[in-house]
Structures are given as structure tokens and as C-alpha cells.
C-alpha positions as CSV (number, residue, x, y, z in Angstrom):
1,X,25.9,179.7,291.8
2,X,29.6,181.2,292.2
3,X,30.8,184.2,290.5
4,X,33.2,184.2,287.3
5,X,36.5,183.8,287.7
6,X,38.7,186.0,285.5
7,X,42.5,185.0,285.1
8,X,44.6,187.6,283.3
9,X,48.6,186.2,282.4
10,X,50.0,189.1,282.0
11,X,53.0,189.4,279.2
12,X,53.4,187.0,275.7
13,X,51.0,183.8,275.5
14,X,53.0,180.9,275.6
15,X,51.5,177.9,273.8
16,X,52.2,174.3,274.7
17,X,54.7,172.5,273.2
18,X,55.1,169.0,272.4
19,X,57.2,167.1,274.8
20,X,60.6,167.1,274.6
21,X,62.7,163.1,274.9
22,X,66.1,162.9,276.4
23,X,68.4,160.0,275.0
24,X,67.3,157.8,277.7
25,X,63.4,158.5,276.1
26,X,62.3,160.5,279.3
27,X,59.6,163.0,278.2
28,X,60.0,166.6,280.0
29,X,57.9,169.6,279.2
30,X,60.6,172.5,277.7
31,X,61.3,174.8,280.4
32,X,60.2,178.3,278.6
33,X,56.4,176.3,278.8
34,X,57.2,175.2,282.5
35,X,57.9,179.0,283.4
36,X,54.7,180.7,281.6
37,X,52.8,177.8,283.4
38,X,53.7,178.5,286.8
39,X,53.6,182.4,286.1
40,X,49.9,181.2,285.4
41,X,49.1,179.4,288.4
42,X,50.4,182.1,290.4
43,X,47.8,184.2,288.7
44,X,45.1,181.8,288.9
45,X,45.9,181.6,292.9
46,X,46.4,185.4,293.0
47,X,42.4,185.8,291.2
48,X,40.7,183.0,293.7
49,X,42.6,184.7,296.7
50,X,40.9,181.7,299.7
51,X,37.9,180.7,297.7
52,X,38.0,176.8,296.9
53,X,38.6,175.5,293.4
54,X,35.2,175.1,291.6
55,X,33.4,171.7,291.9
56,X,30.4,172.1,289.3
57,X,30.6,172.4,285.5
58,X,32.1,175.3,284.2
59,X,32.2,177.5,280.7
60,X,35.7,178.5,279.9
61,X,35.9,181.6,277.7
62,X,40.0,182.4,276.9
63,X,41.2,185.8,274.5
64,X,45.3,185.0,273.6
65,X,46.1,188.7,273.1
66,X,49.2,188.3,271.0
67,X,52.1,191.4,270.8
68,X,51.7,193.0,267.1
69,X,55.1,192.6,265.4
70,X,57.5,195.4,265.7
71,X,58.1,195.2,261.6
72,X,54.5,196.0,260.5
73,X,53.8,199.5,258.9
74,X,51.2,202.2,261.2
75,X,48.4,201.0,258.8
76,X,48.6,197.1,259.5
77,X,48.9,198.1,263.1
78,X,45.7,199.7,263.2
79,X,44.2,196.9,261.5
80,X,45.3,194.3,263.8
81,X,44.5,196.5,267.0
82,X,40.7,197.1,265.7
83,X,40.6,193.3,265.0
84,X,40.4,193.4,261.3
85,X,43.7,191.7,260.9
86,X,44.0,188.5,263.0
87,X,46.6,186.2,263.8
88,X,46.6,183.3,261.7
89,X,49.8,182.1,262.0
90,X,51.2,179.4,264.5
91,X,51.3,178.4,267.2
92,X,47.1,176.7,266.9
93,X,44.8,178.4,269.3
94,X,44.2,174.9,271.1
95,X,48.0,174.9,272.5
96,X,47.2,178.1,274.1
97,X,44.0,176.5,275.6
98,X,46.1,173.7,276.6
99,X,48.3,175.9,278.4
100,X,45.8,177.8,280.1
101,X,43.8,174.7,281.3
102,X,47.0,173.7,283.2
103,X,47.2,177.2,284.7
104,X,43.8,176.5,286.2
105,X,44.0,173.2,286.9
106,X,43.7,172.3,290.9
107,X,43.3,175.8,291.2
108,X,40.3,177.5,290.1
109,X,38.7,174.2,288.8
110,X,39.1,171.2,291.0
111,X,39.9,168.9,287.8
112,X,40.0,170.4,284.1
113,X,37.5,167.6,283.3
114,X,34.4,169.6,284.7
115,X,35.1,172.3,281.6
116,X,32.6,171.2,279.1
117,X,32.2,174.2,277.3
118,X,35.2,176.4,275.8
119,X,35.0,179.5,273.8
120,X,38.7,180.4,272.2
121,X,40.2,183.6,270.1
122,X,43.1,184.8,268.8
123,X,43.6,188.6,268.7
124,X,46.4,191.1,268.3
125,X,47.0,193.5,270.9
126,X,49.2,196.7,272.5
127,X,49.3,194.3,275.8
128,X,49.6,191.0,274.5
129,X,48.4,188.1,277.6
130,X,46.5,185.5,278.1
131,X,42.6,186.3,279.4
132,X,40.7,183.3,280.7
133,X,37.2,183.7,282.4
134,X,35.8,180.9,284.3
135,X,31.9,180.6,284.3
136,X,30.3,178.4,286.8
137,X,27.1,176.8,285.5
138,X,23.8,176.1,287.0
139,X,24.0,172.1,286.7
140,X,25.3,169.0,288.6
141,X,28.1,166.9,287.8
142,X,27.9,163.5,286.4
143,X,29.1,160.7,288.5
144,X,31.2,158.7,286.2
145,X,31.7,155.5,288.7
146,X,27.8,155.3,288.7
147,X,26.1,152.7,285.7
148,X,22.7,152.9,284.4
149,X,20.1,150.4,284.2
150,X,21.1,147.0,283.9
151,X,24.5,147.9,284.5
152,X,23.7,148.9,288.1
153,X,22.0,145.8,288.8
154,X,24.4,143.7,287.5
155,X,27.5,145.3,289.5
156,X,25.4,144.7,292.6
157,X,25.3,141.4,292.3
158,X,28.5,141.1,291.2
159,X,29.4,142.8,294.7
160,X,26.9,140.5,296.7
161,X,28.7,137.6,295.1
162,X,32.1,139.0,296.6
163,X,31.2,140.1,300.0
164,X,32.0,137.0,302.5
């Protein structure tokens, strides 16, 4: 089994935003999300260094460290920095993990589809960025074009039927 992968994003998480339309109905990603994803990928490609992306299943565990705000008093500070104040505000935790999964996608995983397990927080920090550790696990991949049963025998005949 491979070793963990541990991506660090260094600076402000940047969530995923919705898609953006042009008048002609086009749908573009807005370019402040473009830039923190590629700033991503360079990181996931800078953490792999020549190892392969991952083929197997993998655990995803991600930590958005996110900048405490400049206004709050030296008490609230404290609290957010020893994690009894959290962030509850927007943007959701799952547009982080959106934009995280595309940082890794192609690069440390082959395809984002062999993540089956994720475990996400929200936390304030004195370095806000984006942590994401990639676990390899010990089990094989489905094959999805493969069928079961009856269904296996059936699309054999279907191809014997075909074939000339």
C-alpha cells in the first residue's frame, strides 16, 4: 500500500463558486476560483514530486484553516485559535471540498471517483490554508463496465449475437 499524500494550499481557502453565464449562456468558472485551483495543483504536483497519481480507493481527510478576522477582540481570538469558536459562517464546507478535489484531480488521484471516504473541518487559524491528506486503502476498485449475474450472461449473448 502507498504512503499518504499530504497537500498543504498555502494562503486563504477559496471555496467553489457557482458557475458564472455570459449573455450568450456560456458557463465559465470565476477567475479568483480558477487561480486558487491551479495554485492547488501546483501544490498537489509539488507533494507527489514523480510518483504516479493513485489508482486504488482512497480516504480523503481535508482541515480549511480559515484567517481569524482582523475586527475580533484578543479574547475571541484565542477562542477561535484553540478551536472553541468555529467558523460557521459561509461559504459551506462542501465548496471547499469541491475545490480541493479538483486540486487533486489527475494528480494525486487518477479520477476523484476512487475517493469514497471524506472527512471535512472548518477551523480558524494564524495561517489560514487548505490541508488535504490522501490515504490510500487496502482494497480493490470496482469495475463499473463489469455486470453481475444474469446481467453478464445476458450481454454475452447479446455480443455473440453481434459478432459476424
Amino acid at each position: 500500500m502507498d504512503a499518504p499524500v499530504t497537500v498543504i494550499v498555502a494562503g486563504e481557502p477559496v471555496a467553489k463558486a457557482r458557475p458564472r453565464f455570459t449573455r450568450r449562456g456560456i458557463a465559465y468558472t470565476p477567475a479568483h476560483v480558477r487561480r486558487y485551483e491551479s495554485h492547488g495543483r501546483l501544490a498537489a504536483q509539488l507533494a507527489m514530486g514523480d510518483r504516479p497519481p493513485i489508482e486504488v480507493p482512497v480516504r480523503l481527510e481535508l482541515v480549511a484553516e480559515l484567517p481569524i478576522p482582523a475586527s475580533w477582540s484578543a479574547r475571541k481570538c484565542a477562542l477561535a485559535i484553540t478551536g472553541d469558536l468555529l467558523p460557521t459562517s459561509r461559504p459551506d464546507i462542501d465548496n471547499y471540498i469541491k475545490s480541493g478535489l479538483d486540486s487533486l484531480n489527475e494528480i494525486v488521484v487518477r479520477d476523484d471517483s476512487q475517493i469514497v471516504e471524506i472527512t471535512a473541518r472548518k477551523r480558524f487559524s494564524s495561517a489560514p490554508k487548505l490541508a488535504m491528506t490522501v490515504f490510500p486503502l487496502d482494497a480493490g476498485s470496482s469495475n463499473r463496465g463489469a455486470k453481475c449475474g444474469k446481467g453478464k450472461q445476458r450481454s454475452a449473448e447479446r455480443d455473440a449475437k453481434v459478432a459476424p
